[in-house]
N, C-alpha and C positions, 0 to 999 in steps of 0.2 A: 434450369432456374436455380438461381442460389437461393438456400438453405436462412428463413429467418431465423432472428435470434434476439436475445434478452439485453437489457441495458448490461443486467449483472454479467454475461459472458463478453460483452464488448470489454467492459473493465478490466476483467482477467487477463484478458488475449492481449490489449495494448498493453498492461503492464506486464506480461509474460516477453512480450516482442522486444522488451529493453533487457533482457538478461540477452549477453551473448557469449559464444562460446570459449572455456577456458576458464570466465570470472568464477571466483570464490564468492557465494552469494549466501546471507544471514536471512532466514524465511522467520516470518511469524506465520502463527494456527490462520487459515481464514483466505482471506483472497492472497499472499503472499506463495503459500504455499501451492496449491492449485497452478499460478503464473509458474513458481517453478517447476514443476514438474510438466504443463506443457511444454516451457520452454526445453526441458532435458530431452523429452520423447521426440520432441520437432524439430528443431534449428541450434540447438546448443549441447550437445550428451556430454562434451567435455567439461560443462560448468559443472564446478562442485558446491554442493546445495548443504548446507546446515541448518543446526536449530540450535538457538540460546542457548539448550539446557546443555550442548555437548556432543550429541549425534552427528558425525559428519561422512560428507560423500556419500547419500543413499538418494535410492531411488524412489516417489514414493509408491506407495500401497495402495494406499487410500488417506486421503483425507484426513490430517491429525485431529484428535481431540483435544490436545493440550503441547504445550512445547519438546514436553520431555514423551514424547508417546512415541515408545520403542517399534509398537505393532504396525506403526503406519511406515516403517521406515527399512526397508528391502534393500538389502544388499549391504547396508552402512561398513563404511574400511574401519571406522574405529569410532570408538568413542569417550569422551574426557568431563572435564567437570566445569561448572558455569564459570569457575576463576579463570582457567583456560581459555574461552572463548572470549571473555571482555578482554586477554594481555592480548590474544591472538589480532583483535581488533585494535587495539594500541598500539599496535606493533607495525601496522601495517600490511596485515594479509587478509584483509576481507575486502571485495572491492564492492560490493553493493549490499547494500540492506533496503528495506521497505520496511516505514510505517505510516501509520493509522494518525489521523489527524482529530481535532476534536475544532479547535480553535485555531489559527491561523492569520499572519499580519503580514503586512505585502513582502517583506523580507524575509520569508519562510521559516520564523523563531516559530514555535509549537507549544498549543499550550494541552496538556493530555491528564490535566491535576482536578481540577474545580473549575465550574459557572457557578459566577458570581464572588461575591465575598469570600476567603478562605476559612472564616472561621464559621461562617453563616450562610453557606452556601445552596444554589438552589440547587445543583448537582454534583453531586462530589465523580469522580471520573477514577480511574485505573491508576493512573498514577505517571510515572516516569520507565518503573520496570530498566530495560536494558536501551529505552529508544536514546536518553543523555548522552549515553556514551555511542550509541552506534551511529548515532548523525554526527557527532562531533570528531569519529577517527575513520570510518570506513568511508573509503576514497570516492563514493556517489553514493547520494540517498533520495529512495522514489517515493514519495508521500500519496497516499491515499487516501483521499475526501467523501466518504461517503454521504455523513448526516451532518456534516459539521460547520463552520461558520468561520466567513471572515469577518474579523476585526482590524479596528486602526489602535489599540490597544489590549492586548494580551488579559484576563482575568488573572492569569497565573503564567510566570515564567518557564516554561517545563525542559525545554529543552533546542540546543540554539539555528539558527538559520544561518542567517546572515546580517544578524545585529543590528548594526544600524545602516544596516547596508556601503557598498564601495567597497573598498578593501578593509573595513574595520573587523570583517573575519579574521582574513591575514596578519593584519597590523596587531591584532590581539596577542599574538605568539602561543596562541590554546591550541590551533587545529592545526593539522597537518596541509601544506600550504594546497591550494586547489580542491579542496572537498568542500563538502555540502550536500544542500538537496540540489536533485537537477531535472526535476519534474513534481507537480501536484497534479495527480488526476482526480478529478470528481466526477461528478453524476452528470453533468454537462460540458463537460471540454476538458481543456489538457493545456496546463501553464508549467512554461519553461521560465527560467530567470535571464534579464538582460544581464550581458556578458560586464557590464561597465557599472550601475548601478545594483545590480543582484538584486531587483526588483519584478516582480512575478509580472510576467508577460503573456499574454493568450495568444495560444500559438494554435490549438486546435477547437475545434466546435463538435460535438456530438449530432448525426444525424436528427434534423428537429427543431433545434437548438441555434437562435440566432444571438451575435453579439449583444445585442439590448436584452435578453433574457438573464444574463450571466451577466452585465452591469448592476443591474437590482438587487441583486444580491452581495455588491461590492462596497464597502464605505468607501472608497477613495475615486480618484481619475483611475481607472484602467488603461491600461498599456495594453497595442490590440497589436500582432506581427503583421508590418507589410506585408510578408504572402500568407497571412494566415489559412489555412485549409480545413477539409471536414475529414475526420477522425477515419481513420481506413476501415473500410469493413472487414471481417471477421470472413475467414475462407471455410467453406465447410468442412475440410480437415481439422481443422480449431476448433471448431463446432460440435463437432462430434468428439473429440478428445476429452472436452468439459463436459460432454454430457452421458458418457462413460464412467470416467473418474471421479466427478462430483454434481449429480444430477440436484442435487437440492438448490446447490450455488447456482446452478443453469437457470433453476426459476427463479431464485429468490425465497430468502429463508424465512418472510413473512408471506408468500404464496405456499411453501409447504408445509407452515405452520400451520395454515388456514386450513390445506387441503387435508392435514394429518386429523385436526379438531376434530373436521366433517365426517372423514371415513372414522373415526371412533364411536360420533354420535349414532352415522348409522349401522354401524356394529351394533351398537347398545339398544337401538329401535328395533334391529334383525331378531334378537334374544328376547325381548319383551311379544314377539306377537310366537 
């Protein structure tokens, strides 16, 4: 019988499944990094894996803390400084990045700044950091939906998709011609962009998870793919890779928040009798 598993390791494993072997791939801390390192151990050892701050070609460890965290990063061929990594992206030698979404509009623009007002805002957000530049030159970019929200208008511009969609990416003469994002996964499915309007398309359904589920949380008409399908399940070799490497992310870092509180509490109840 195959091996159950968490939403959170579904997430990892299908975005781990799009790095393939060869690409030069830009990780951030969190689910980005985890995808690559399955995917180096499984189906890809020739992608070479980096980090913003500079680290390049390692394998990992364990689990970064932070972008520039030396400890997590085994074997690494060299390492350079943050100028370096954004020319290297400009330049044309990173072919995939992933980021983290907050806000999102059918044409994959991002907004990772402010909800709400920008001077009065009801949440101020992370910022831009290096996502500006790495959707706008590295030649695919996978976005990752966890908590976040579509909009038919952006709160803040943060950084671009595909504008106003068609070819007004290209026609712009900013990107390098054929890039962008070329997936958004969230917590319920997996949207690809039509080829003709670059308008976000549902191409996959998470086990559960019916199309009218994922409408309701749409402002717009959604686009739903003639064969649309349900999301591949996760093989036990995948399964166990994430639950080796980063058992926290296998539960969910608000179940082990919870489970960490409890086993403290009852340490503290242990000492008192």
């Amino acid at each position: 019988m195959a091996k159950k598993y968490t939403l959170d390791e579904l997430l990892i494993i299908t975005a781990a499944r799009e790095i393939k072997d060869g690409e030069n791939v830009i990780l951030g801390v969190g689910l980005p990094t985890i995808a690559g390192a399955m995917a180096k151990a499984l189906h890809a050892p020739h992608a070479t894996l980096m980090m913003e701050s500079g680290i390049i070609d390692f394998e990992p460890l364990v689990p970064p803390n932070h972008i520039a965290d030396a400890h997590s990063c085994r074997g690494f061929s060299y390492a350079t400084d943050l100028f370096s990594m954004f020319t290297m992206t400009y330049r044309g030698y990173v072919d995939v990045c992933f980021l983290g979404v907050a806000q999102i509009d059918r044409f994959g623009n991002l907004n990772t700044t402010v909800i709400g007002d920008y001077y009065k805002p009801t949440m101020r957000l992370p910022g831009s950091g290096g996502a500006a530049d790495f959707i706008s030159y590295a030649k695919k970019t996978i976005l990752t939906m966890r908590g976040g929200e579509f909009v038919e208008k952006l709160d803040y511009f943060t950084s671009p998709g595909y504008l106003n969609g068609g070819d007004s990416r290209d026609a712009s003469g900013l990107f390098p011609k054929g890039s962008g994002p070329v997936m958004l996964l969230t917590t319920k499915g997996v949207f690809q962009f039509d080829d003709n309007t670059k308008e976000l398309v549902l191409a996959r359904v998470h086990p559960g998870v019916s199309v009218e589920d994922i409408r309701k949380v749409i402002p717009w008409d959604l686009k739903v793919a003639p064969d649309i399908s349900e999301t591949e399940r996760p093989t036990d070799v995948e399964i166990d890779f994430i639950r080796r490497f980063a058992p926290t992310e296998a539960v969910g870092r608000k179940l082990m928040y919870e489970l960490g509180i409890a086993n403290a509490l009852n340490k503290a109840m242990a000492r008192k009798k």
